[in-house]
N, C-alpha and C positions, 0 to 999 in steps of 0.2 A: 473097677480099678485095675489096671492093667499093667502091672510089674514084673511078669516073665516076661522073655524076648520067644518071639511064636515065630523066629529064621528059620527056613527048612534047611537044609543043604547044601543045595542048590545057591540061594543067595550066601550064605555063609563064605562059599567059596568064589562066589563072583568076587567079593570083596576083595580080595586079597592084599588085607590090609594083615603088618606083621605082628599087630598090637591086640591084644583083649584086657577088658576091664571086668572084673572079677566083685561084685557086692557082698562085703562081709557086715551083717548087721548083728543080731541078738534075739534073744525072747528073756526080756528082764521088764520087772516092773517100772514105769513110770510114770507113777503117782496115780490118782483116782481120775483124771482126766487122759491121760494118752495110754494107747493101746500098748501092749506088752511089745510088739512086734514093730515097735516107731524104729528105733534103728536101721533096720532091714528097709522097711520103707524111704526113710532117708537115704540111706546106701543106695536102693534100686532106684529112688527120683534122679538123686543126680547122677547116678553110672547112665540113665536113658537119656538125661538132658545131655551127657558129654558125646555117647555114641551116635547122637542127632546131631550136633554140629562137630563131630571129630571123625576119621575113619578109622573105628576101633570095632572089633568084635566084643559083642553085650553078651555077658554069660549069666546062668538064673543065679540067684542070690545062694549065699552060706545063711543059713537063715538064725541057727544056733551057735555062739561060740561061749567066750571067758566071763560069766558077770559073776560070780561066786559072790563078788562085794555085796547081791542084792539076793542071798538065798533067804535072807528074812523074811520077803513080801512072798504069799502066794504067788502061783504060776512063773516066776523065775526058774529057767532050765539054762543049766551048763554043760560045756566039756570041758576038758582040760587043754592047757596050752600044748601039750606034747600032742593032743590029739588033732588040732586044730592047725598046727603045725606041719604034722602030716598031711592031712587033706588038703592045704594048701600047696604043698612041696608036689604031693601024686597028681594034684588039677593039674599045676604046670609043666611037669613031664609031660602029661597026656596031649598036653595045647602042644607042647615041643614036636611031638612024635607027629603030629598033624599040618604039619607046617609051621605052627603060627609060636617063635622064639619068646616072644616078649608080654608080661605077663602086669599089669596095671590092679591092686589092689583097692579097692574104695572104700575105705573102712567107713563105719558109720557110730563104732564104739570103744570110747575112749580106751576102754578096760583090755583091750585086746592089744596088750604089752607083745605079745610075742612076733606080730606079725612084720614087727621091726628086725628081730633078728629073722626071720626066715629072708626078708628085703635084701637084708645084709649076707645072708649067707648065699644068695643066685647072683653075687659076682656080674654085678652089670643084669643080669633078663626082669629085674623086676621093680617096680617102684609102688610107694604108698603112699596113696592120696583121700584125700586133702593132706598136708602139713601141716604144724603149726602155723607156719608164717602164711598158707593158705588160709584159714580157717583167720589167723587175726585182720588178713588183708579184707576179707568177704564181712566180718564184723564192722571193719570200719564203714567197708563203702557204702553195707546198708543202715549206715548209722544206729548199730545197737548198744542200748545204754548201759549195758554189764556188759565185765570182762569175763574173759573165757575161764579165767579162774574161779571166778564168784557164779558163771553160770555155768555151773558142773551135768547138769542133769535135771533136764525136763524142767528146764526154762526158758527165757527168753529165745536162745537160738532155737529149739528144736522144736516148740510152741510155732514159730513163726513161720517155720519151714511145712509142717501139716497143716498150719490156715492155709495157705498160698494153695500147695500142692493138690495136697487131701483135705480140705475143712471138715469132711462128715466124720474123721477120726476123730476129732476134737470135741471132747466132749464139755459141757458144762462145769465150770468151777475152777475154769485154770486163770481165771481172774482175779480170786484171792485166793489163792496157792504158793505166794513167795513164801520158799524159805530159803535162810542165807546162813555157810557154818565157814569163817576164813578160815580157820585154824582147822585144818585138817590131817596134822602130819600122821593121823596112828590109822588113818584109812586104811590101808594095807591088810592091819592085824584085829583090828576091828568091825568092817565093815561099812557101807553106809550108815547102818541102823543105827553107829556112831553118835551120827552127827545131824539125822534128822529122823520125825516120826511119821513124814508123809512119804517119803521117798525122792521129795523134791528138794534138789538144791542148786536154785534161783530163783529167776523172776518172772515166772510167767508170765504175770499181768502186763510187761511189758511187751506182751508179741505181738504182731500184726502182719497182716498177711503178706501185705508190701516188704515188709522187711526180710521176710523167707523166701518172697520174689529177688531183691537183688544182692541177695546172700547166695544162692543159684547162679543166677547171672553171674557175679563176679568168680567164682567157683571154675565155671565151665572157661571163663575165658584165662585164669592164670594154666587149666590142665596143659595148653599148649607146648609150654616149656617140657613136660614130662614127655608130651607124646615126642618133642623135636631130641630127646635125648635118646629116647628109646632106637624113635623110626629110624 
């Protein structure tokens, strides 16, 4: 499975393209079937799918950032937002100092509240992708049967995105693995552990690997707009 980008220099700088995509995933639990590390995976499938059909520089993944929501499950590791914050702010000085202005974040995890305001505070060099209205448009077109809110975490979308992708990460049992909590306003203060006892909150059983195919697909092709704001 091959999720660094192995550019030497050399093509790095043939490209001279003013854009890099940056994959920020996680190491958080998700449930007894998907690996702790899906996030980062997700994040690095589609920053590869976007830099294969976009002229954008692929940078290695943030591999650890915010899931605190999920320090209940073994092997959950965090940092903190201030920290995360930073490492994103000094990545894109460094990309700055190098030529390359403009700086494409691909988040892969919800929880990672802050990367908003750091977006916000590079004043134009920086964007975070997917969006909402990305993420609901890529739901629709692969016609998936839960809403982004009811499938919070290691269901339906993210299930579907490692059949396609990666299926050897997919382990056995995320066929009856739905679980579903609407009411989740004290998330914040409580944790997942809240509101479920597998770690899962959706619908797995609903994935299919098709559906992680044109959930990608439609992904890569709304980036357009970001990279025509930036370029």
């Amino acid at each position: 499975m091959d999720l660094l980008p192995f550019t030497t220099t050399t093509s790095f700088s043939e490209l001279a393209a003013p854009v890099a995509v940056l994959p920020v995933g996680s190491f958080e639990q998700h449930g007894a079937f998907l690996p702790l590390s899906t996030d980062t995976v997700i994040a690095c499938t589609l920053a590869r799918e976007l830099a294969a059909a976009h002229p954008v520089h692929l940078l290695p993944p943030v591999t650890i950032s915010c899931s605190h929501e999920h320090a209940a499950w073994p092997g959950t590791v965090s940092i903190s937002a201030k920290t995360l914050h930073a490492v994103i702010t000094d990545i894109a000085g460094s990309l700055r100092e190098s030529g390359i202005p403009y700086l494409v974040l691909v988040n892969g995890h919800g929880g990672n509240y802050v990367l908003a305001n750091v977006v916000q505070e590079s004043r134009g060099r920086m964007a975070l992708f997917p969006g909402l209205a990305e993420w609901e448009s890529a739901r629709a077109a692969a016609g998936l049967t839960t809403t982004a809110d009811d499938d919070m975490h290691a269901g339906e979308l993210e299930t579907s995105i490692l059949l396609h992708a990666h299926p050897g990460l997919v382990r056995p049992g995320f066929e009856s693995a739905d679980s579903v909590a609407h009411d989740r306003r004290h998330l914040l203060t409580v944790g997942l552990e809240g509101y479920t006892k597998s770690g899962v909150l959706g619908r797995p059983s609903l994935a299919t690997a098709e559906k992680g195919r044109d959930v990608l697909a439609a992904l890569v092709e709304s980036f357009g707009e970001y990279l025509a704001l930036l370029s």
